[in-house]
C-alpha positions as CSV (number, residue, x, y, z in Angstrom):
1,X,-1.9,0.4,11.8
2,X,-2.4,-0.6,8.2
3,X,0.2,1.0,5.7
4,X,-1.6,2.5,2.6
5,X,1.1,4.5,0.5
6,X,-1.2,4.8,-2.7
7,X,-4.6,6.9,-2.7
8,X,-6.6,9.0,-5.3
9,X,-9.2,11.5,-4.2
10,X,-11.4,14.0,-5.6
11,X,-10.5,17.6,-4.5
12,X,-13.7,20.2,-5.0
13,X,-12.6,24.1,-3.8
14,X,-15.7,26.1,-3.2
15,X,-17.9,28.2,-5.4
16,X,-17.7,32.0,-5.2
17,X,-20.8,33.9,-4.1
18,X,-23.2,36.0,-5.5
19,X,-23.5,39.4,-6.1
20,X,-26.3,41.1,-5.5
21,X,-28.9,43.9,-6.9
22,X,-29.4,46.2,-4.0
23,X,-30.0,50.1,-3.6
24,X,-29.8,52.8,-1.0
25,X,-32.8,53.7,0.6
26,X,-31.6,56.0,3.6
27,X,-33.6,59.5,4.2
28,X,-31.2,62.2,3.8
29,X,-29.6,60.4,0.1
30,X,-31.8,61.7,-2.5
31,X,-30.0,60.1,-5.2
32,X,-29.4,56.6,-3.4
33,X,-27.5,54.8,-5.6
34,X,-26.4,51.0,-6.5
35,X,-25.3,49.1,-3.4
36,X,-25.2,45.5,-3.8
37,X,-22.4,43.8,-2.3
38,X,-19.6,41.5,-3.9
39,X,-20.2,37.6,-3.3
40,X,-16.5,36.2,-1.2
41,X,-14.0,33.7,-2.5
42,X,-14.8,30.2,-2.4
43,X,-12.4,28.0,-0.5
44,X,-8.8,26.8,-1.5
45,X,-8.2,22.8,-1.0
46,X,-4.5,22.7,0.6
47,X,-2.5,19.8,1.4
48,X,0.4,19.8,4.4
49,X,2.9,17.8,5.1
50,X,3.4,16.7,8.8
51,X,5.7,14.5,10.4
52,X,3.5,12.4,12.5
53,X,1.9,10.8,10.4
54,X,4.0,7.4,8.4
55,X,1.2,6.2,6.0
56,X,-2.1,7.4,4.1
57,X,-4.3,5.9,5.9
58,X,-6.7,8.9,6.2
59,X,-7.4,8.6,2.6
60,X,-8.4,5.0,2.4
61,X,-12.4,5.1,2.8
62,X,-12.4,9.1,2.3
63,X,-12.0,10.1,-1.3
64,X,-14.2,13.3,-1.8
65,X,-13.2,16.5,-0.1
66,X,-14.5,20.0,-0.3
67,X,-14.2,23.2,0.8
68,X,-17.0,25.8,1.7
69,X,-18.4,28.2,-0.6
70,X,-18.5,31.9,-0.5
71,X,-21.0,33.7,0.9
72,X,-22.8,35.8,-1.3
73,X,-22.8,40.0,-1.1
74,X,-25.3,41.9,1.2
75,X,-26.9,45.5,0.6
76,X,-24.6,48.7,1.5
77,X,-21.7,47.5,-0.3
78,X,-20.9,44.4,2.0
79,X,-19.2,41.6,0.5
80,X,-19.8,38.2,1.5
81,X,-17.5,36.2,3.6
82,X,-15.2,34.1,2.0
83,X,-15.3,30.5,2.5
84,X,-13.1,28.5,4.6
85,X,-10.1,26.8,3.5
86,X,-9.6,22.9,3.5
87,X,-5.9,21.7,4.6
88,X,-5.5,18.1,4.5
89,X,-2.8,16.6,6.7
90,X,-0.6,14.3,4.2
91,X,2.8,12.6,5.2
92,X,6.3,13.8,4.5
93,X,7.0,12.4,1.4
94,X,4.0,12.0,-0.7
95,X,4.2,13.3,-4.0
96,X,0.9,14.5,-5.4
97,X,-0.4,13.8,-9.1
98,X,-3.0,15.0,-11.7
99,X,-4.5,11.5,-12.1
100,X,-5.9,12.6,-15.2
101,X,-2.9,14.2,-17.0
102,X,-0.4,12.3,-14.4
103,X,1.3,15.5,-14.1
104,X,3.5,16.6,-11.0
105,X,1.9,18.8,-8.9
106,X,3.6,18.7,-5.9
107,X,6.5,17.1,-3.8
108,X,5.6,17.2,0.2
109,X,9.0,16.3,1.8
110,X,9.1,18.9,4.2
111,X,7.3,19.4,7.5
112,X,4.7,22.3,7.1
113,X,5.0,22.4,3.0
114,X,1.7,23.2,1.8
115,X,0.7,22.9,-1.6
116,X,-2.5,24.4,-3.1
117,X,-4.3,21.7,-5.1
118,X,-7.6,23.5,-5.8
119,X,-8.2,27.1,-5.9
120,X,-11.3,28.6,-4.9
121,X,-13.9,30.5,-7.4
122,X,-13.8,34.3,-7.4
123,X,-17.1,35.9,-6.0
124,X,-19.4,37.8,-8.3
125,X,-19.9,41.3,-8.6
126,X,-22.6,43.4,-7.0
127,X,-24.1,45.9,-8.7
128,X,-22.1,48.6,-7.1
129,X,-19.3,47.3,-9.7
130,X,-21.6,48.5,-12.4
131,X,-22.2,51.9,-12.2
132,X,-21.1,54.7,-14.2
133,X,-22.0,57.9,-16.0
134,X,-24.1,56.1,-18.1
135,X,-26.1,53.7,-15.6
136,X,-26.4,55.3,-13.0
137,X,-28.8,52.3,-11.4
138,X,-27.1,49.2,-12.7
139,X,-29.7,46.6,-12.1
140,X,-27.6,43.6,-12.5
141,X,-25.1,41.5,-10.7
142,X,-22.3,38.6,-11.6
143,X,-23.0,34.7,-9.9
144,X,-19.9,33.7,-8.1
145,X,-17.6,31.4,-10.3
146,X,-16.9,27.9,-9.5
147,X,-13.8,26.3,-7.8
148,X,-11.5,24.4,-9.2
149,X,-12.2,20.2,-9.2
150,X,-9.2,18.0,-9.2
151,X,-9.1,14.2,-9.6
152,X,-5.3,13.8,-7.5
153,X,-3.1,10.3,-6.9
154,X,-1.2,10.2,-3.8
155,X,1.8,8.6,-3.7
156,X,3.9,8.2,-0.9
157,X,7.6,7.5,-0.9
158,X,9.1,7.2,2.4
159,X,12.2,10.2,3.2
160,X,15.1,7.5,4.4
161,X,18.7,7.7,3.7
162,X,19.6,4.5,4.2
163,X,17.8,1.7,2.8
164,X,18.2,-2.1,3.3
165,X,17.4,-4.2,0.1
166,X,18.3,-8.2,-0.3
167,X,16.1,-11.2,-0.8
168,X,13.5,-12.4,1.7
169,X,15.0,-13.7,4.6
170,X,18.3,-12.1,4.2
171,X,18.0,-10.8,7.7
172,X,16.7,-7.3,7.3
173,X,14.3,-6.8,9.7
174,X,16.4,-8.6,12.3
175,X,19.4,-5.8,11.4
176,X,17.2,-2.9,11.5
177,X,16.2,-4.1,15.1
178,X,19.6,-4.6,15.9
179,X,20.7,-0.8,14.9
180,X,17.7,1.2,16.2
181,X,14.8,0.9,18.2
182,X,12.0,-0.3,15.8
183,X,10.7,-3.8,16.3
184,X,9.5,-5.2,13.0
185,X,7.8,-8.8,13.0
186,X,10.7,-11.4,12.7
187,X,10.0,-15.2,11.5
188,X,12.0,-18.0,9.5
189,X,9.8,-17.8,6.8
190,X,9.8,-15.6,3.2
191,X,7.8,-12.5,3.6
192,X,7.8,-11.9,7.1
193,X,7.5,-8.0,6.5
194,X,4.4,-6.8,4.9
195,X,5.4,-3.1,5.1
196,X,7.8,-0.8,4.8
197,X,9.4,-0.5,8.6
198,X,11.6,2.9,10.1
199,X,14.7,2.8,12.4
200,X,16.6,5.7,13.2
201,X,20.2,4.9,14.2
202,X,22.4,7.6,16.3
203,X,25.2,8.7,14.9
204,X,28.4,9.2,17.0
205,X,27.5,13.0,16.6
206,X,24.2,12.3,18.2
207,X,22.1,13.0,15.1
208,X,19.5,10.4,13.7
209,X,20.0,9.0,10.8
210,X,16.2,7.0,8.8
211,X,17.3,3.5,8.0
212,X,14.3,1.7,6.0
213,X,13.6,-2.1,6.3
214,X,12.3,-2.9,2.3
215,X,10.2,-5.7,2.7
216,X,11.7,-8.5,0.6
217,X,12.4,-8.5,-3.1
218,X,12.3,-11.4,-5.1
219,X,13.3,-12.4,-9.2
220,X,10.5,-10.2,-11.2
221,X,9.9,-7.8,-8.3
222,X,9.5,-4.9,-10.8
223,X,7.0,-6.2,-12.9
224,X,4.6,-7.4,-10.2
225,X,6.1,-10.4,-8.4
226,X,6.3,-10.4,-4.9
227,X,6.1,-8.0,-2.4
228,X,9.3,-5.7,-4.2
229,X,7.1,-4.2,-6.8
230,X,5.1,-2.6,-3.9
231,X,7.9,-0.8,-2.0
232,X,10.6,-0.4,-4.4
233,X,9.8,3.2,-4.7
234,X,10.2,4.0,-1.0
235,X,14.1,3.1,-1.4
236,X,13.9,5.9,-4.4
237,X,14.7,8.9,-2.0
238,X,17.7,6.9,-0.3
239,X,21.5,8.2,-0.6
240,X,22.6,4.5,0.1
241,X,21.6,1.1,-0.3
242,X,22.7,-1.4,2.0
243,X,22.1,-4.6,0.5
244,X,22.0,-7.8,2.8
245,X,23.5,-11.6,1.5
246,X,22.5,-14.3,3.4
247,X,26.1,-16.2,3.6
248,X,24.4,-19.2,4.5
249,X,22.1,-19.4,1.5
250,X,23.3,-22.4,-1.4
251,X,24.0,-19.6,-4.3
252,X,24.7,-16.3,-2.5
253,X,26.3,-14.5,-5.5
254,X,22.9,-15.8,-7.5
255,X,20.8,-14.4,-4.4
256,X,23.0,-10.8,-5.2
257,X,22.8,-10.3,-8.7
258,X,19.1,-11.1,-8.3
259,X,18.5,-7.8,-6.6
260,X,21.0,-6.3,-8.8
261,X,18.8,-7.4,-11.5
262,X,15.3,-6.0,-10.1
263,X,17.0,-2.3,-9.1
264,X,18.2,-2.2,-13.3
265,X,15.0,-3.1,-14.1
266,X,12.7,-1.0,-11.9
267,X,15.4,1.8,-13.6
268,X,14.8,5.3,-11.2
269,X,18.7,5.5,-11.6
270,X,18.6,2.7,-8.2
271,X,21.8,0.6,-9.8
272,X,24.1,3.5,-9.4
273,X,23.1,4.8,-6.4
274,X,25.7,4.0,-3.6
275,X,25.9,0.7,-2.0
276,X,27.2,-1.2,0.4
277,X,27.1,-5.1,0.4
278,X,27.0,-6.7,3.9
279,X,27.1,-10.6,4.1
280,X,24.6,-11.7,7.3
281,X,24.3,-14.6,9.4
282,X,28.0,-15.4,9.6
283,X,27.4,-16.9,12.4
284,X,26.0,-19.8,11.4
285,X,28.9,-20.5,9.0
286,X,32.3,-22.3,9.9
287,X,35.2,-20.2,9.1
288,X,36.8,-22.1,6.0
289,X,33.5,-21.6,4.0
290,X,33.5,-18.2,5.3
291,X,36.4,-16.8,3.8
292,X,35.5,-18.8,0.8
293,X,32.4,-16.5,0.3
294,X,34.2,-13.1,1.1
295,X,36.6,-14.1,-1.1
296,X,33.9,-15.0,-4.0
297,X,32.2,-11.3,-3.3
298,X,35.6,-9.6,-3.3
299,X,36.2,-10.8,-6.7
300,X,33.3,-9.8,-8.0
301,X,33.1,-6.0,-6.6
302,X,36.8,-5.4,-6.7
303,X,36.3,-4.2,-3.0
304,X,35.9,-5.2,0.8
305,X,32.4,-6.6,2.0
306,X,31.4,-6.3,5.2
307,X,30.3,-9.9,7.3
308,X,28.2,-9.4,9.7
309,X,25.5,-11.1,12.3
310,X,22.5,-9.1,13.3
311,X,21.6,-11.6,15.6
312,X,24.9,-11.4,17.5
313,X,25.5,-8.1,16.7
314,X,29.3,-9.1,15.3
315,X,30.5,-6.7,12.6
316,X,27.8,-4.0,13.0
317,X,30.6,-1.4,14.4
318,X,32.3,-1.5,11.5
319,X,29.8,-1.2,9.1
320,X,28.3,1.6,11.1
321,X,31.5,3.4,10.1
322,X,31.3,2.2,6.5
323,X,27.9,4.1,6.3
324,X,28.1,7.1,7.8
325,X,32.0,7.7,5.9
326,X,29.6,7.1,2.3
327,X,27.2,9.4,3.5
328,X,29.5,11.7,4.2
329,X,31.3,11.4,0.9
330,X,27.9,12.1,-0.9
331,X,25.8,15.0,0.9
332,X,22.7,15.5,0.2
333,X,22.1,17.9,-3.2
């Protein structure tokens, strides 16, 4: 499945109807009268939120939609039928823009949220509408009016609480496999994930918690470089960051104040959001130069890190523990 988190598409709601210019004819109504029917309501384009679907994929060849026009009045006072609504299914998550003005419209983050994006045109009046003491056979009628048009951008941001940041190859994708059941591509080379990828972990109460794999980010992620630049809003809507070291790399404090670097950059408030630094792969290191690297990190963050192995799955308990105690300490708002 290709993963398309960017879209624009037109959105056209349909026209009202017609009124019409009718008059009784029946037998036993001498005076007969003005009887032409209202024309119905164009239809309303929605958009809805659902939770199967991950990506925006639907919206990647399709870019016009429109809904059906009213139906116009009929004779004895019958007013059209109204046209049929549109509702197009949109991930949880997607927030949904004028692309003209670039104004917020909408923010879809919960199953079954609708949002209307284009609202239909009224139906014109029939002649009936007309009448009065002074014309008492009106002998004209209103065209329906026409729906609204909307040029949208889709954007989608994906709803994780936990996200997991570091420089390609820091182990990521191997952790998130580790801690849930999602099996992202793994390789020993830069840029092994292309996309965004979803693990939920259990908590000890038995609840899921949405842990979200950020593919790589490298120096100059925010202004284009790289894959970062991509994806760095999907770790937006996170309550932590859990950012990966690779404790075998030649300049792991370097490596960290890299991403540092990119989340003050890309600004969205990400270099104060919560965070929890996690040194990977210690199982590749002896443990003199170990302790030399915790001890490096502890210095700089003036607190504990965590040193872990995704592959061998040492240290994961704790961390565990680390993350769920932060998320506690900051609910969501």
């Amino acid at each position: 499945m290709q993963f398309i988190d960017q879209a624009e598409v037109d959105v056209i709601a349909g026209q009202g109807g017609d009124g019409i210019v009718a008059f009784r004819r029946e037998k036993y109504v001498p005076a007969g009268g003005p009887s032409g029917g209202n024309g119905g309501p164009g239809g309303s384009v929605y958009l809805k939120a659902v939770d199967r679907l991950q990506t925006l994929l639907d919206f990647r060849y399709a870019h016009r939609f429109k809904a059906n026009d009213g139906q116009r009045g009929g004779p004895k006072n019958m007013t059209g039928a109204a046209g049929a609504d549109l509702v197009l299914e949109v991930p949880c998550g997607t927030m949904v823009y004028d692309a003209d003005t670039n104004d917020l419209l909408g923010d879809l983050v919960t199953p079954e949220q609708t949002l209307c994006v284009a609202q239909g045109g009224k139906g014109g009046l029939g002649n009936r509408y007309f009448l009065s003491n002074r014309n008492r056979a009106p002998e004209h009628a209103l065209p329906g009016l026409p729906g609204e048009e909307r040029r949208l951008r889709l954007e989608l941001k994906l709803l994780a609480e936990v996200g997991i940041i570091g420089l390609p190859n820091a182990g990521k994708s191997t952790l998130i496999a580790a801690l849930s059941a999602a099996r992202p591509k793994i390789a020993d080379y830069p840029f092994t994930t292309l996309i965004p990828n979803l693990g939920v972990v259990r908590r000890p109460t038995g609840d899921g918690t949405v842990f979200a794999d950020i593919p790589g980010l490298i120096e100059g992620a925010h202004t284009g470089l790289g894959l970062g630049h991509e994806f760095l809003r999907h770790i937006e809507r996170t309550r932590l960051l859990l950012h990966l070291v690779d404790a075998t790399a030649e300049d792991a404090i370097g490596n960290y104040h890299t991403i540092q670097q990119e989340l003050v950059a890309y600004g969205r408030d990400l270099a104060h959001r919560p965070q929890i630094v996690a040194l990977n792969k210690i199982d590749a290191l002896d443990p003199e130069t170990l302790a030399q690297q915790v001890a490096q990190f502890e210095v700089l963050l003036q607190t504990p890190v965590h040193c872990i192995s995704a592959v061998t799955g040492a240290g994961l308990p704790a961390l565990l523990q680390t993350v769920w105690a932060v998320l506690e300490a900051n609910p969501l708002a």
